[in-house]
C-alpha positions as CSV (number, residue, x, y, z in Angstrom):
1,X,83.9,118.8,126.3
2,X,86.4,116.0,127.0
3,X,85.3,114.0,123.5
4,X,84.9,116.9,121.8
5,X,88.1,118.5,122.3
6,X,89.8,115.1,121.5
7,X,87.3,113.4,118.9
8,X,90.0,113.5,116.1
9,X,92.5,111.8,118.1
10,X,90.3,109.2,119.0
11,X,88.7,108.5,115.4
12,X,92.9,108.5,114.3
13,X,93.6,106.1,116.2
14,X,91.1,103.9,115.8
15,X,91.6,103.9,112.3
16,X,95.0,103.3,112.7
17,X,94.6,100.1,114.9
18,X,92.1,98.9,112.3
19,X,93.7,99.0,109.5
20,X,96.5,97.1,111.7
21,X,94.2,94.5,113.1
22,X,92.6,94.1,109.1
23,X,95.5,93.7,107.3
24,X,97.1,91.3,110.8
25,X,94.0,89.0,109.9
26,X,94.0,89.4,106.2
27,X,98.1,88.0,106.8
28,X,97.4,85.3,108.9
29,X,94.2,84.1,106.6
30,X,96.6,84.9,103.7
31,X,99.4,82.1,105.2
32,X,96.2,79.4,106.0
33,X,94.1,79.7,103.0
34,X,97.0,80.3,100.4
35,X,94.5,83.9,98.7
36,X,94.7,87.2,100.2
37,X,91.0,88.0,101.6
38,X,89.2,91.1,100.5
39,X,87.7,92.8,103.4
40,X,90.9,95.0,104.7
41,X,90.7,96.4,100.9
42,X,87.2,97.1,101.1
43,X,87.6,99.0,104.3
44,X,90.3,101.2,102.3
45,X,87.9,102.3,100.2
46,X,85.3,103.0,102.8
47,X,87.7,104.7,104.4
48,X,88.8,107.0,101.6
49,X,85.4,107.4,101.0
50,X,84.2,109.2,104.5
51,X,88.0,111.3,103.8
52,X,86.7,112.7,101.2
53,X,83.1,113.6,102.6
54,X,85.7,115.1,105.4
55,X,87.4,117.0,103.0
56,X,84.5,119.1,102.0
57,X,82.6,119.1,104.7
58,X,85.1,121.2,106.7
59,X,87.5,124.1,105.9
60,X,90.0,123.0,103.3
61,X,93.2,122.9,105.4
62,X,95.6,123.9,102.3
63,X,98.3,122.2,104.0
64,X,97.0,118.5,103.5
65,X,94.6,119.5,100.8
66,X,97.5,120.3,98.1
67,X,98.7,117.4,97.7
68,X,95.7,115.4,97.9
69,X,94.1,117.4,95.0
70,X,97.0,117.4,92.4
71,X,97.2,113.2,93.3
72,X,92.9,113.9,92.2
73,X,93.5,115.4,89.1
74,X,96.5,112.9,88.2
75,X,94.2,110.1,89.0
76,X,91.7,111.3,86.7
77,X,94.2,112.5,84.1
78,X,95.5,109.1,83.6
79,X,92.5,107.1,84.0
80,X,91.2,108.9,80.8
81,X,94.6,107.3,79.4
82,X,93.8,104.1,80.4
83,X,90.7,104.3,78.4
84,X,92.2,105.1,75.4
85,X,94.8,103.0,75.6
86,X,91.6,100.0,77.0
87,X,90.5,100.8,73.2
88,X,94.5,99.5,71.8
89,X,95.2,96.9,74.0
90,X,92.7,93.8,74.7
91,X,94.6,92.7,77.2
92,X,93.6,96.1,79.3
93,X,91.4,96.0,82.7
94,X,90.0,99.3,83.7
95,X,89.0,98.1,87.1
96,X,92.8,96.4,87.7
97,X,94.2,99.9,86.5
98,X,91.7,101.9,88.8
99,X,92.7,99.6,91.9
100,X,96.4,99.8,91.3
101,X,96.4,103.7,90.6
102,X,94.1,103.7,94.1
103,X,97.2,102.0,96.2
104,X,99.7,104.7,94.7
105,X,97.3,107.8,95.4
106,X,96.2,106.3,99.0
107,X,98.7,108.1,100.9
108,X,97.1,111.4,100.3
109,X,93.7,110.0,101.5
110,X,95.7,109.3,104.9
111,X,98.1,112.5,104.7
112,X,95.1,114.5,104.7
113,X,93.1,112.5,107.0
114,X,95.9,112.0,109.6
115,X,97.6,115.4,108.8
116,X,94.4,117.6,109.7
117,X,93.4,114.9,113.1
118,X,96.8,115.8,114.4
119,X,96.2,119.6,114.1
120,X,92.9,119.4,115.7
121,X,94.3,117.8,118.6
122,X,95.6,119.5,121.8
123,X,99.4,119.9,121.3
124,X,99.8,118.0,124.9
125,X,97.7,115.0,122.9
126,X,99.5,114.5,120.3
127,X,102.0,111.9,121.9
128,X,99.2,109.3,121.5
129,X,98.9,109.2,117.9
130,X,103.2,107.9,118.2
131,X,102.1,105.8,121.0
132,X,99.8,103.8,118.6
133,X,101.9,103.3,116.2
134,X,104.8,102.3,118.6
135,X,101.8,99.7,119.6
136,X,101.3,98.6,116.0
137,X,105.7,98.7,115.5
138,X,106.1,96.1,118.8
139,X,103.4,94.2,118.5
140,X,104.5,93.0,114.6
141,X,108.0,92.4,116.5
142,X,106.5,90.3,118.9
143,X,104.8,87.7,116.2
144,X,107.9,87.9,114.2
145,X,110.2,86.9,117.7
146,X,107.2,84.1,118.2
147,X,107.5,83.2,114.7
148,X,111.2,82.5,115.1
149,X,111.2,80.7,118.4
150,X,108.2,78.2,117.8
151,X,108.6,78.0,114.0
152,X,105.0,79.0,113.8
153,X,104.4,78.5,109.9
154,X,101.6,81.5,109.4
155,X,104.1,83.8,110.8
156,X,106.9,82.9,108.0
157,X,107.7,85.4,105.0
158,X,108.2,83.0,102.4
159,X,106.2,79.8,101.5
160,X,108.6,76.1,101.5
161,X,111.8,76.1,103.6
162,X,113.5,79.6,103.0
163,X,114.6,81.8,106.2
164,X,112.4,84.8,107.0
165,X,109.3,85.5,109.5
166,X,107.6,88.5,108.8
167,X,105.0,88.2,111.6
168,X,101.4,89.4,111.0
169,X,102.3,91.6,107.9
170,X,101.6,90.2,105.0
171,X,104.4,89.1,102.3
172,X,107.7,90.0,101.7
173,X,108.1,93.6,100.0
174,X,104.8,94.9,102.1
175,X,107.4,93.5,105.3
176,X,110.6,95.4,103.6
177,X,108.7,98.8,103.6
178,X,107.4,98.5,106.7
179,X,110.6,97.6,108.7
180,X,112.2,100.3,106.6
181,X,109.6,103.3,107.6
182,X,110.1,101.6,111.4
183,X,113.7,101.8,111.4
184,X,113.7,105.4,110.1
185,X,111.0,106.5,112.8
186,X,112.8,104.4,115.7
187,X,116.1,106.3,114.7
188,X,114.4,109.8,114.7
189,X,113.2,108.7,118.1
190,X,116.5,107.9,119.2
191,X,117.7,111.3,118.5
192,X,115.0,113.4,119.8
193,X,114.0,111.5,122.4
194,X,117.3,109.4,123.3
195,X,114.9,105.8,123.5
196,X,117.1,103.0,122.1
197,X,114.6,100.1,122.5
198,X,112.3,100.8,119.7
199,X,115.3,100.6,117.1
200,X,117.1,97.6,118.5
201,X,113.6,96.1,118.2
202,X,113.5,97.6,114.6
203,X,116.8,96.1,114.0
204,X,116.3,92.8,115.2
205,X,112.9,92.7,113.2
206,X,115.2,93.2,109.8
207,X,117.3,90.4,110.6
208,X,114.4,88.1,111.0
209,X,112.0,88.7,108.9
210,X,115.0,87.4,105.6
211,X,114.5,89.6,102.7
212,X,117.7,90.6,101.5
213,X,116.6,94.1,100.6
214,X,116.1,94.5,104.8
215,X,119.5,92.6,105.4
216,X,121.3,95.0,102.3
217,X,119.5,98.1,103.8
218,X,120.3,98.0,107.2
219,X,124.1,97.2,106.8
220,X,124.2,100.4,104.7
221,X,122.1,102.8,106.8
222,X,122.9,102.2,110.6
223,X,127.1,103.1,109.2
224,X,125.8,106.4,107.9
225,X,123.1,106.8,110.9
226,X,125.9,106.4,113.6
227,X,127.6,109.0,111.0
228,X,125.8,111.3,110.6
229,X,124.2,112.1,114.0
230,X,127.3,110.9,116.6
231,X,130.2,112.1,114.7
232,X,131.9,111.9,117.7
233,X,131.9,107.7,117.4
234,X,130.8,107.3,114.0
235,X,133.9,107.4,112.3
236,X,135.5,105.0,114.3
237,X,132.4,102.8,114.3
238,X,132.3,102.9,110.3
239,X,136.0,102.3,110.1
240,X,135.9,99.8,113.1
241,X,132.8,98.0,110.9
242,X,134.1,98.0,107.8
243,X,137.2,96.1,108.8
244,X,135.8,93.5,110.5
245,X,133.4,92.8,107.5
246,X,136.6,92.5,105.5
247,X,137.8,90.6,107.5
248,X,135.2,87.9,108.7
249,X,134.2,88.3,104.5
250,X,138.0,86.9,103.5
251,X,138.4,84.3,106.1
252,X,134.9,82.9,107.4
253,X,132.8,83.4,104.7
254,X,133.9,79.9,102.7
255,X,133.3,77.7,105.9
256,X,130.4,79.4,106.9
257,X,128.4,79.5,103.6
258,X,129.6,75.5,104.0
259,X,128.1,74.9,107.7
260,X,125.4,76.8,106.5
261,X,124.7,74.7,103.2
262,X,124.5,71.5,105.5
263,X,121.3,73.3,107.1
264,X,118.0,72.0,105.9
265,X,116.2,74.9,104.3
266,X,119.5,77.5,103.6
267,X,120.4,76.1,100.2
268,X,118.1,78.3,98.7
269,X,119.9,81.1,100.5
270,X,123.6,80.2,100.0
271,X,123.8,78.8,96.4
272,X,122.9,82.7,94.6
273,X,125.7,83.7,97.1
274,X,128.0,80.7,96.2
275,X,127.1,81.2,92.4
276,X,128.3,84.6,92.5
277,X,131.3,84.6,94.5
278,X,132.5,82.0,91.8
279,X,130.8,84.0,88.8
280,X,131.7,86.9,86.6
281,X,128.3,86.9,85.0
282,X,126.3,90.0,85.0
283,X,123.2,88.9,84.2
284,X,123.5,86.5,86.9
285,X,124.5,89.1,89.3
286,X,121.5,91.3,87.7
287,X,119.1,88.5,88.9
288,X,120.3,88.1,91.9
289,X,119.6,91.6,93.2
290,X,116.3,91.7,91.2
291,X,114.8,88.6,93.2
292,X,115.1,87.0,89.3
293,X,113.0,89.6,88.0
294,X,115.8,89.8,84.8
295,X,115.4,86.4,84.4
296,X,111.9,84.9,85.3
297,X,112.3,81.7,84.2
298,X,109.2,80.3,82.5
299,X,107.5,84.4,82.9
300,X,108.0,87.3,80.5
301,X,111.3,88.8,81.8
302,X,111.9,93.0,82.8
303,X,112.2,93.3,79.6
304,X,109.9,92.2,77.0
305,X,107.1,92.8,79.9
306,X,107.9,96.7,79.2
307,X,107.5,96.4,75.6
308,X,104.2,94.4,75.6
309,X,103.1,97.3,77.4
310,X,104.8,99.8,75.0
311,X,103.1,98.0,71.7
312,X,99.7,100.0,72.6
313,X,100.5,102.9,73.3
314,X,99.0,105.9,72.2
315,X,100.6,109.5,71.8
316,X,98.6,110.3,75.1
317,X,100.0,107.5,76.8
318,X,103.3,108.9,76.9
319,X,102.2,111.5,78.7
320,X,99.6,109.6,80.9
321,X,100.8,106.1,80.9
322,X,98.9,102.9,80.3
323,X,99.8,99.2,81.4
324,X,98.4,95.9,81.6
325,X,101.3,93.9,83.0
326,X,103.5,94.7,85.5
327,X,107.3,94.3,86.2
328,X,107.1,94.3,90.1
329,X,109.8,96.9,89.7
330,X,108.4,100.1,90.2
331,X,111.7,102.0,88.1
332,X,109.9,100.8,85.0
333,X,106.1,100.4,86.4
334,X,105.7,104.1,87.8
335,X,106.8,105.6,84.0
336,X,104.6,102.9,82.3
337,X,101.4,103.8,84.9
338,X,101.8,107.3,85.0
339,X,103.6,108.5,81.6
340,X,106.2,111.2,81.8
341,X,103.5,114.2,82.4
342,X,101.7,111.7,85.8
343,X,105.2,111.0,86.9
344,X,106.1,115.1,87.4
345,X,103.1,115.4,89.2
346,X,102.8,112.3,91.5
347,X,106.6,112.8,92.3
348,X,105.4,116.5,93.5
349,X,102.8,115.7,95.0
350,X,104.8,113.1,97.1
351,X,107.6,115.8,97.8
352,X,105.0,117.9,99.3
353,X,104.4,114.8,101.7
354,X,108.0,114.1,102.4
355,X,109.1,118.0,103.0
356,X,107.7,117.5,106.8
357,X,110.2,115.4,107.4
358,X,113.9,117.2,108.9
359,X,116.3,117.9,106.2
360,X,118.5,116.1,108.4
361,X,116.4,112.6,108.1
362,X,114.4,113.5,104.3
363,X,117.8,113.1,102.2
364,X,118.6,110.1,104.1
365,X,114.8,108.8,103.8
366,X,114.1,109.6,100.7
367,X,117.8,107.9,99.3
368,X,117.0,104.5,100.9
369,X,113.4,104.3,100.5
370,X,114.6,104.9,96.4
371,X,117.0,102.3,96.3
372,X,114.1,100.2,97.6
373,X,111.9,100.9,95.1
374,X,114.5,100.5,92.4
375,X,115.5,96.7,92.8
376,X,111.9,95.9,94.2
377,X,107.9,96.5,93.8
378,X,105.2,97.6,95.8
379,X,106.9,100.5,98.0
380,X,104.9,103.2,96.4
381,X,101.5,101.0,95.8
382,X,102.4,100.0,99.1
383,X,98.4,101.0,100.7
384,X,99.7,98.7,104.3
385,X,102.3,101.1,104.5
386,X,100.9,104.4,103.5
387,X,99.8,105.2,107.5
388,X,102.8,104.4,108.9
389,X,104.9,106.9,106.3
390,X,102.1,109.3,106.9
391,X,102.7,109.0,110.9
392,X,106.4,109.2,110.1
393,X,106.4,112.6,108.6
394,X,104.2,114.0,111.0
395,X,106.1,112.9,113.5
396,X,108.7,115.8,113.0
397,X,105.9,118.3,113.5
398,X,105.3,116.8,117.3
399,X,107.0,118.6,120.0
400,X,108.5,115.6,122.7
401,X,107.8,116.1,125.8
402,X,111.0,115.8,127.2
403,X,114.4,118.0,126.3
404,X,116.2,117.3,123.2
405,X,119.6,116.9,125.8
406,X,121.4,119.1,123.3
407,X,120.6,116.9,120.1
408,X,119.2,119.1,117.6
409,X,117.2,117.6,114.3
410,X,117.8,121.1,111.7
C-alpha cells in the first residue's frame, strides 16, 4: 500500500535526480573532452516519450494537459513551416529545427509530468519533491565552492583564464538560468518558510559562477526583494545600498579596476569596463551587454543573421516561423522560430505554466527571467532548466509544514 500510495513521488524524483546526475556528467565530460556527450539528450526524449504514453493512458488531468496540447499543436503547426520554408532555403535542417523546437516545448512534457506526480501524492509527501531539488540546488553549490577553492579546471564556466566556476552545470547561460530559477525559489522559501541558508547559498553561487547577467541580476533583484516583502527595512536598505554603490563607484572604482588589471586572468574582465567608462560609443556599449553578439567579430553579427533568415521566407512563415541560423538572443530567435501566430500561442501556453506562481513572486519572475532572455540565449530552450522552473511553480501549490509567522504570499 506503502509504494502504491507513493509510486509517483518516487518515479519524480528519480527522474529529477537523473536528469541532475546526466546532465552533472554530461558537464564534467563536456569540460575534459572539449564536445557535449549525447546520452543526457537521449534520455530527454525517452523521457518525453513514456510522458506521453502517461498522458493517455490515464485521465487527462486538464490542468497540466492544457498547456501541454496547445505547445502539441504549435509544434506541429510550425514544423509544417519549417518544411516549406526546408523547400526555400538550402541551408535548412529539419532534424536541427525539430531538436531546437523540442528544448522550447520540453517544459510542458515536465509540467505535466511533474504537475500531475505532485497531485497524486499524499499532501503530507509533497515536501520531498522540494527536498530533492534543494539536494540538486546545494549540491551544484558545493562543486562551484570546490571549484573556487582548488581551482579545479572542469568545474570553471569559461574555457582560458576568465573568472567564473559554474560547478557541474554545464556552460554559462544554462548556469545563469539556473541560479536565476534558484534564487527565486530560495527567496520564496525565505518568506514562507523563514530559511535563509538556501538563498545566501544562491547568492553566493551568482557571485561565483562570473557571468555578468548573474552579477547584473542579482544587484537589481535582492533591492526590490528586500522591498517588496520587508517594507519595514527595505527602504532604508535600498537607500542605504544605493549610496554606498555611489560612493565606492566614484572613489574606488579607478584603483580597483587597476589592482585588479595587475591580476593574471582579469584583463578580460576589466578592459570592456575600462573601455566603457572612457567611451561614449553605443555600439560598443551594445556589445558589451550582448556578450559581443552586435559585433561578432569574424561571425555574421545580430543583424544580418536575422535577415539571412528573413531571405526565405514564405507567406506562412510569418505566421509559423522558419530559421536556420540562430542569434543566441532569443528577442529575435523566438519571432524567427515561431512566426507571429507560434509566438501567441507558445507565450500562452507558457502563461498557463507561470500563473501557479503567487502574483506576489510571477511579476517579479516573469520581469527578470525576460530581461534575461532579452540580452542572452538559451533561457527558454533552456531543456536543463525546464524541471527546476516546473518545481518552482509548483512550489506555490505546496502547503509548508510549519506557520507562515504572519508572512503572507497573496
Amino acid at each position: 500500500m506503502e509504494w502504491n500510495a507513493n509510486r509517483r513521488l518516487w518515479i519524480a524524483i528519480s527522474v529529477i535526480l537523473t536528469l541532475f546526475c546526466a546532465d552533472a556528467v554530461n558537464s564534467i565530460l563536456w569540460n575534459i573532452k572539449g564536445e557535449p556527450p549525447k546520452f543526457s539528450i537521449y534520455f530527454r526524449i525517452l523521457l518525453e516519450i513514456l510522458i506521453i504514453g502517461l498522458l493517455f493512458s490515464n485521465k487527462i488531468k486538464i490542468t497540466f494537459c492544457k498547456p501541454f496540447l496547445i505547445a502539441f499543436a504549435v509544434y506541429g503547426l510550425t514544423m509544417f513551416a519549417d518544411l516549406i520554408y526546408a523547400i526555400n532555403c538550402p541551408y535548412a535542417n529539419i532534424l536541427h529545427s525539430f531538436y531546437s523546437k523540442n528544448k522550447n516545448f520540453y517544459v510542458f512534457f515536465m509540467f505535466y509530468f511533474l504537475g500531475t506526480s505532485f497531485y497524486a501524492t499524499p499532501p503530507q509527501k509533497r515536501k520531498y519533491f522540494f527536498k530533492a531539488y534543494e539536494f540538486v540546488i546545494l549540491t551544484a553549490f558545493t562543486s562551484i565552492v570546490l571549484g573556487f577553492l582548488f581551482n579545479i579546471q572542469i568545474f570553471s564556466t569559461y574555457s582560458g583564464e576568465r573568472f567564473g566556476y559554474s560547478g557541474i552545470i554545464p556552460r554559462a547561460n544554462e548556469s545563469s538560468v539556473f541560479w536565476l530559477i534558484a534564487l527565486f525559489y530560495s527567496m520564496a522559501v525565505l518568506v514562507r518558510e523563514k530559511r535563509k541558508f538556501l538563498l545566501v547559498c544562491c547568492c553566493i553561487a551568482c557571485v561565483l559562477v562570473g557571468t555578468k547577467a548573474l552579477l547584473l541580476l542579482l544587484i537589481m533583484v535582492l533591492p526590490i526583494f528586500v522591498w517588496k516583502f520587508y517594507p519595514k527595512y527595505g527602504k532604508l536598505f535600498c537607500l542605504f545600498s544605493l549610496m554606498i554603490a555611489v560612493v565606492l563607484f566614484k572613489i574606488y572604482i579607478t584603483p580597483v579596476l587597476d589592482i585588479l588589471g595587475e591580476k593574471e586572468g582579469m584583463q578580460k574582465i576589466i578592459q570592456p569596463i575600462e573601455i566603457l567608462m572612457n567611451s561614449d560609443n553605443y555600439s560598443y556599449a551594445m556589445s558589451s551587454v550582448s556578450s559581443g553578439r552586435f559585433s561578432m567579430e569574424g561571425e555574421v553579427r545580430v543583424y544580418d543573421r536575422i535577415d539571412l533568415n528573413l531571405a526565405y521566407w514564405q507567406p506562412i512563415n510569418y505566421l509559423l516561423g522558419g530559421m536556420f541560423i540562430g542569434t543566441e538572443m532569443e528577442i529575435f530567435d523566438i519571432p524567427m522560430k515561431f512566426g507571429f501566430v507560434g509566438v501567441i500561442l507558445l507565450i500562452y501556453g507558457y502563461y498557463l505554466v507561470v500563473e501557479r506562481i503567487h502574483n506576489s513572486f510571477r511579476r517579479f519572475f516573469i520581469t527578470f527571467i525576460l530581461i534575461l532572455a532579452i540580452f542572452s540565449g538559451h533561457v527558454f530552450d533552456n531543456a536543463l532548466c525546464t524541471t527546476y522552473l516546473c518545481l518552482f511553480v509548483l512550489y506555490f501549490q505546496y502547503v509548508p509544514q510549519n506557520k507562515l509567522h504572519g508572512v503572507i504570499v497573496k
